[in-house]
N, C-alpha and C positions, 0 to 999 in steps of 0.2 A: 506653465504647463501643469494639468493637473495631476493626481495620484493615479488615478483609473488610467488615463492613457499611459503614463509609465508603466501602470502594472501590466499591462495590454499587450509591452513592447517588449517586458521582463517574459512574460509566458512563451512570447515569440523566438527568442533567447534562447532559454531553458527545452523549447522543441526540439531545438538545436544542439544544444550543446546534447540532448537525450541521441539524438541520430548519431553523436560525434563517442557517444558511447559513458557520458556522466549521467548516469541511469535513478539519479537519487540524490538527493540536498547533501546524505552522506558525503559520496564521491566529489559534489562541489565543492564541500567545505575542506574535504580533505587537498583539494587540489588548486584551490582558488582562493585559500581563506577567507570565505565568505561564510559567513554564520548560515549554520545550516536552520537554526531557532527561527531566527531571524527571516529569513527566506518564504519557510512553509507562515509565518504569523502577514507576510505581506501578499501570497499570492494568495490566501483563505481570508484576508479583509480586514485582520485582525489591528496591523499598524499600518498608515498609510507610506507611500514613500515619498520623502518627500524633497526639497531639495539637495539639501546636503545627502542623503541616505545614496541617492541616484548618482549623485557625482563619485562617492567610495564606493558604488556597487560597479559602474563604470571601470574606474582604473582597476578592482581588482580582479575583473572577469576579462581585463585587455580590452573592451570596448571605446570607440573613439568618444573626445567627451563630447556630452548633451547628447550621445547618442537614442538614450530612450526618451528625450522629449522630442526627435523628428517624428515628423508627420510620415505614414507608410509610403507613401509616392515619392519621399526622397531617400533615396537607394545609396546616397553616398555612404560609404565605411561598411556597407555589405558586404564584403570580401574578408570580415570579422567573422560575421554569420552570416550564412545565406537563408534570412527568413521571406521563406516564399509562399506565406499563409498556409501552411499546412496546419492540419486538423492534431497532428502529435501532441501535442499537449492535455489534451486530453486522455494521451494514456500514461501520462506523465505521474507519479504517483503523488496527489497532494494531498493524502488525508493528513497522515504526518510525518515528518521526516526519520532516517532508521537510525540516524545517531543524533540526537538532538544535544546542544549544551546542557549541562544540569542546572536547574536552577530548584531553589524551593517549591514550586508550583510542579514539579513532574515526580511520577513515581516509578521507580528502577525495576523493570521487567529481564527476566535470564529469556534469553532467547535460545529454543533448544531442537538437537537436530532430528531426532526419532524420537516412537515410543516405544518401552517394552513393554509387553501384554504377560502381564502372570497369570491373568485368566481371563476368561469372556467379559468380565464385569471390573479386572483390577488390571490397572496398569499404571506407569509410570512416563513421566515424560525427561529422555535422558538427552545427555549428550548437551552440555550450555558450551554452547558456541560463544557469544560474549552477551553481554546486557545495555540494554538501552532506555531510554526516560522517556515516559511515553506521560504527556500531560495530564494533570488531573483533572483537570474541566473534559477532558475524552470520557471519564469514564462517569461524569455526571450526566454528560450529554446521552450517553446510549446505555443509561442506566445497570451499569456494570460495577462489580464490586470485584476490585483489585485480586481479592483472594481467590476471585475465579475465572482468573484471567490468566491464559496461558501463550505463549507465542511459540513457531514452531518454524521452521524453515522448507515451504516447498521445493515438494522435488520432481514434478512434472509439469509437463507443458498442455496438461486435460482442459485446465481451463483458462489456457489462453483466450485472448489481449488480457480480460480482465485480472489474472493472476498468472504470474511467470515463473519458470522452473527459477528456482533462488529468491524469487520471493517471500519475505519473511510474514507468516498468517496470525492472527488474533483472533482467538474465539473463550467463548464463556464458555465453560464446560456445568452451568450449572442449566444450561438452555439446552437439553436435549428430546427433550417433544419436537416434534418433528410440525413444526408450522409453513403448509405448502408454498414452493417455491422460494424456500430460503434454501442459503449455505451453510454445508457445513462439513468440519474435521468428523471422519466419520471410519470403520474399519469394517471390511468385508472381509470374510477369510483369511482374517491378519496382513490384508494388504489396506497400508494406509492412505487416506484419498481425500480430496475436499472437491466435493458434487453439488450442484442444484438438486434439492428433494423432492420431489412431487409425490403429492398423495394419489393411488389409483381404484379404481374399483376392486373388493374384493379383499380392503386391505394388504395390498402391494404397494409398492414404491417403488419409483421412478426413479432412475439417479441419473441426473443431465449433465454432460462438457457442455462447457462454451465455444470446444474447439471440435469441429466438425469432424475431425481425424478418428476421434475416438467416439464410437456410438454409444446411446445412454444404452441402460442398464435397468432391466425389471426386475426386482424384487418380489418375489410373491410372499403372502404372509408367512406359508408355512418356510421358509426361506429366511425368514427375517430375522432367527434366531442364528444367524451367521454373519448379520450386521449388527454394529456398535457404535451410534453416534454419541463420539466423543465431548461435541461442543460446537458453538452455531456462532459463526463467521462473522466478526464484528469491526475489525479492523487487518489493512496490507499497506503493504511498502517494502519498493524494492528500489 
């Protein structure tokens, strides 16, 4: 059996075990001793899985064995997981996992809960929750330089599916031009927020949810001296 259909049947899995409430390679590893590294490197393509990997991913998640090399129309040992092709995987978060092993190749980011604003243009970002290793090839790929890299912990549900109350955010704080329809950590009247931006006539902004609950927000120019974008949205995981 090859890698790709394991991996296929691992994602299927992982829908699952997300519905059953393991919301994060975190929670799996913490719960299933299954390398959380390890996990986010095979479902992003990075290592294959291959036979032995499938047989120890098997007994340590309780699935029955050679279970991920069945074919989907054989439903035996479903009563492990009920994978009924649903689409949840893909809100599944696989940029990268939130507590990764360490290894030489990652670099140790403070994950932190609020900011404090000393002033319109000075603030701090306080409150370290714990710290996490976020790979170095991340910040080559999206041309990011560590020292302006900040992580922060949401705390609303604005822009659900794509970003969830408790979900932990990554943004550059050195990227704050406003490049239409990106995200970003950003403060309106000292309430802090992470919006879709749009540029509007007349020099206004747009600030977008994802989640229908909460309506955007216009920004007029002369208005705009009461917004603060912090830094533009570069990586999540929760």
């Amino acid at each position: 059996m090859n890698s790709e259909h394991r991996v296929d049947r691992l994602k299927d899995v992982l829908a699952e075990m997300k519905r059953k409430g393991y919301k994060s390679y975190a929670s799996i590893e913490r719960n299933f001793d299954v390398s959380a590294s390890f996990l986010s490197q095979v479902i992003n393509g990075v290592v294959p899985l291959g036979e032995t990997a499938a047989r120890n991913m098997e007994t340590k998640i309780g699935l029955p064995a050679f279970y991920l090399d069945k074919n989907v129309s054989d439903k035996s040992g479903d009563d492990f997981f009920t994978t009924d092709g649903s689409t949840d995987i893909k809100e599944f978060h696989t940029d990268y996992n939130i507590r990764r092993i360490k290894n030489e190749n990652d670099t140790n980011i403070a994950v932190y809960s609020n900011i404090d604003f000393v002033s319109k243009t000075e603030y701090d970002f306080v409150g370290v929750k714990y710290h996490i290793e976020i790979p170095k090839r991340f910040f080559g790929k999206y041309d990011v330089e560590p020292r302006n890299f900040r992580m922060i912990t949401n705390d609303s549900n604005s822009m659900k599916p794509y970003i969830n109350k408790s979900d932990d955010v990554g943004v550059d704080i050195s990227q704050t031009d406003v490049s239409d329809g990106e995200l970003y950590l950003l403060s309106l009247d000292g309430d802090v927020m992470i919006k879709q931006v749009f540029r509007e006539g007349g020099g206004s902004l747009r600030l977008h949810s994802f989640n229908a609950d909460y309506p955007d927000r216009l920004i007029s120019k002369e208005d705009t001296d009461n917004l603060v974008i912090i830094g533009k949205q570069m990586y999540r995981a929760g």
